[in-house]
N, C-alpha and C positions, 0 to 999 in steps of 0.2 A: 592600284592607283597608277594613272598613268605619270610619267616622269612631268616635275615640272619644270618650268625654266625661265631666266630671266629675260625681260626685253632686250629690245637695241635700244630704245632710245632713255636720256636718262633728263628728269625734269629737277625743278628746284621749291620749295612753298614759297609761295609768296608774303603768307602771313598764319599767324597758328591756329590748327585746327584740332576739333576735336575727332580723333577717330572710333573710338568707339566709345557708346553712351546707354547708360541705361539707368534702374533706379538705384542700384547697386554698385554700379562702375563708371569709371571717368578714365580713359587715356586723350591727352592731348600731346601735338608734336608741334616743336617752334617753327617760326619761320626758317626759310632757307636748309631745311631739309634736305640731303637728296633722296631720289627713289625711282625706280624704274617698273612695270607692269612685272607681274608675275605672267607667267602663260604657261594653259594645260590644253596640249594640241592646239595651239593657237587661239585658246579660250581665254581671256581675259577673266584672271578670276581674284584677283588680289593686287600686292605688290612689296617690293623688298625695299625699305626706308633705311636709311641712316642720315643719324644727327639726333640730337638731345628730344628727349621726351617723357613724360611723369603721368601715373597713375596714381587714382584714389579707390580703395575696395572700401563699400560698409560692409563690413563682416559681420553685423550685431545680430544677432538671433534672438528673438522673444521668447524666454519660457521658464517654467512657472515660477523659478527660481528668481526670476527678473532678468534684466537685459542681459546677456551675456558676448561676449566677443571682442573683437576690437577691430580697427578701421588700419588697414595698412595704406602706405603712400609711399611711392618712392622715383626714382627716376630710372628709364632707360638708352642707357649708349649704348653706341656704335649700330652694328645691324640688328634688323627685327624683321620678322618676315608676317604681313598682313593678306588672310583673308578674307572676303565678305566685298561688301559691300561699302563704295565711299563717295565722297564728293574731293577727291583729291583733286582731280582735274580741274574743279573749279577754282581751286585754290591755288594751281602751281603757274610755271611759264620756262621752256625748255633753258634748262641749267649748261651756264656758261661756260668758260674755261677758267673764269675766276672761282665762282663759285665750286666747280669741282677740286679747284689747288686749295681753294679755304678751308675743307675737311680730306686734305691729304689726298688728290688724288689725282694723277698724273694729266689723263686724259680720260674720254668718254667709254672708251675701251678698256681702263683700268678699271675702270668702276665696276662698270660690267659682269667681269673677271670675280671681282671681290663677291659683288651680288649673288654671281651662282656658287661659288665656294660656300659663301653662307649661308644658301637657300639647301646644299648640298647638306651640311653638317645641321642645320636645323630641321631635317627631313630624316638622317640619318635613321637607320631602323624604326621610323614611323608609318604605320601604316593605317590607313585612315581613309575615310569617303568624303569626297568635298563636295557639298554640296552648295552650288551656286546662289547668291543674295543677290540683289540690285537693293537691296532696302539701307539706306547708308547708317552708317555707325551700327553697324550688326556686323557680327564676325569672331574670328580668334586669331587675337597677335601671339607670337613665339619670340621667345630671344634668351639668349645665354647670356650668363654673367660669368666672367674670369673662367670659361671653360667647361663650367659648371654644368646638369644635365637641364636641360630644359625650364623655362617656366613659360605659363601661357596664362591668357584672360580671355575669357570671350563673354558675348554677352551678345542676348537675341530677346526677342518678343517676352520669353516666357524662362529664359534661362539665365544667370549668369555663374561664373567660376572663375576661380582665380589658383592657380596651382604654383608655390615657388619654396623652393627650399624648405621640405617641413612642410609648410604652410598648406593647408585645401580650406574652400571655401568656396560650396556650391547651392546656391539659393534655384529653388522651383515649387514659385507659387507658394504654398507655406509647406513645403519641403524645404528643407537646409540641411548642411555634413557641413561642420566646424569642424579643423583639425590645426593647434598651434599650442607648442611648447607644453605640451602635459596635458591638454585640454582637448578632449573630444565631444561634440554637441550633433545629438541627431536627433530630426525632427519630424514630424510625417503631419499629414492633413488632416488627422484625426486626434490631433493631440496628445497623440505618444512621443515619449520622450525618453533618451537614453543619452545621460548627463553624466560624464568622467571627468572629474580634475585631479590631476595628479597622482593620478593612478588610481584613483578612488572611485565609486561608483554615486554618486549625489542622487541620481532621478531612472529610473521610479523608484521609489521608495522600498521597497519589496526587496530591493536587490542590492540595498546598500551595503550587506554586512557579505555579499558573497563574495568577494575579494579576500577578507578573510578567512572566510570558509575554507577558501580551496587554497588559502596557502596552510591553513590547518594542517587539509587532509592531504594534500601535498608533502608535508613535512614527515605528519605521522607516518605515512606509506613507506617514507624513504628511511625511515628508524625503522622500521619495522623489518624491513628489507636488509639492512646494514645487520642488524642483530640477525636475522639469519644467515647472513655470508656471513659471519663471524664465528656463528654458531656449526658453521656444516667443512670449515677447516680443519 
């Protein structure tokens, strides 16, 4: 992948917009944002935003069990780096020298500065193919919290995903992967299903008791094993 990098010029939103949208996912970002073009060999292919912005995931999965999952929401500050596809432009008007000191930031060169550090460390050992959208609210935002390794959302025609802390949740078509706090939910287009809560196996039916099993024979093996190192001293 070639190296990305941030613009020269840095703009401001004028009012809040939604960035990425689908049936599944919501990020919106407030007014007065800043944000500057992402550029790959001088291809406009995204952009790096900073200032307040909140996400909604439906996480709920249909199956046979009944709905299962749940709807995360949350907010993200400071930097995020978006690609895809937007109507930002429609929405901004180049960002002043107030506007750049309102979210701490010296001048239009600082910003700058901050944008590729964070485009840097949110890249950092990623390696990945971009491939370009004009189609707006399609894409994949990235941003760190408190240093943290990554989380990302994207969402397209026929995809979405939401990956943070723990957390996965990736919907395609009536394919889904549920992953959050002891609960794994996989789903396929033919209505197979592999349903774990809590370490336990719920669906298919068939396979409920083999968590057991294999802690059985798991166990037996290793008594069995212990009494012969015991035995061969």
């Amino acid at each position: 992948m070639a190296r990305l990098e941030a613009g020269i010029e840095v703009k401001t939103t004028t009012k809040p917009l939604e960035l990425l949208s689908s049936e599944k996912a919501l990020v919106k970002i407030d007014a007065r944002c800043l944000w500057t073009e992402v550029l790959e060999d001088q291809r406009k292919i995204g952009a790096v935003i900073h200032g307040p912005a909140e996400y909604i995931i439906d996480a709920i999965v249909d199956t046979r069990e009944g709905a299962m999952g749940q709807s995360f929401k949350g907010e993200i500050k400071g930097f995020k780096l978006y690609l895809g596809g937007t109507n930002l432009e429609e929405a901004s008007a180049i960002a002043t020298q107030q506007d750049l000191q309102r979210l701490v930031f010296d001048n239009r060169e600082a910003f700058i500065t901050a944008a590729n550090t964070a485009l840097d460390r949110l890249l950092d050992s990623c390696s990945c193919k971009i491939e370009q959208t004009q189609e707006p609210q399609q894409g994949i935002l990235m941003w760190e919290e408190e240093g943290r390794k990554r989380n990302a959302i994207f969402a397209n025609r026929d995809n979405t995903g939401f990956i943070q802390r723990g957390k996965v949740f990736l919907a395609s078509g009536k394919r889904n992967v549920y992953v959050s706090d002891g609960t794994v939910i996989l789903s396929g287009r033919h209505g197979r299903e592999l349903f774990v809560d809590k370490g336990m196996i719920v669906e298919p039916e068939v396979l409920r008791n083999l968590g057991p099993r294999v802690s059985d024979i798991v166990n037996s093996s290793l008594a069995d094993l212990n009494w012969r190192f015991r035995h061969r001293l």
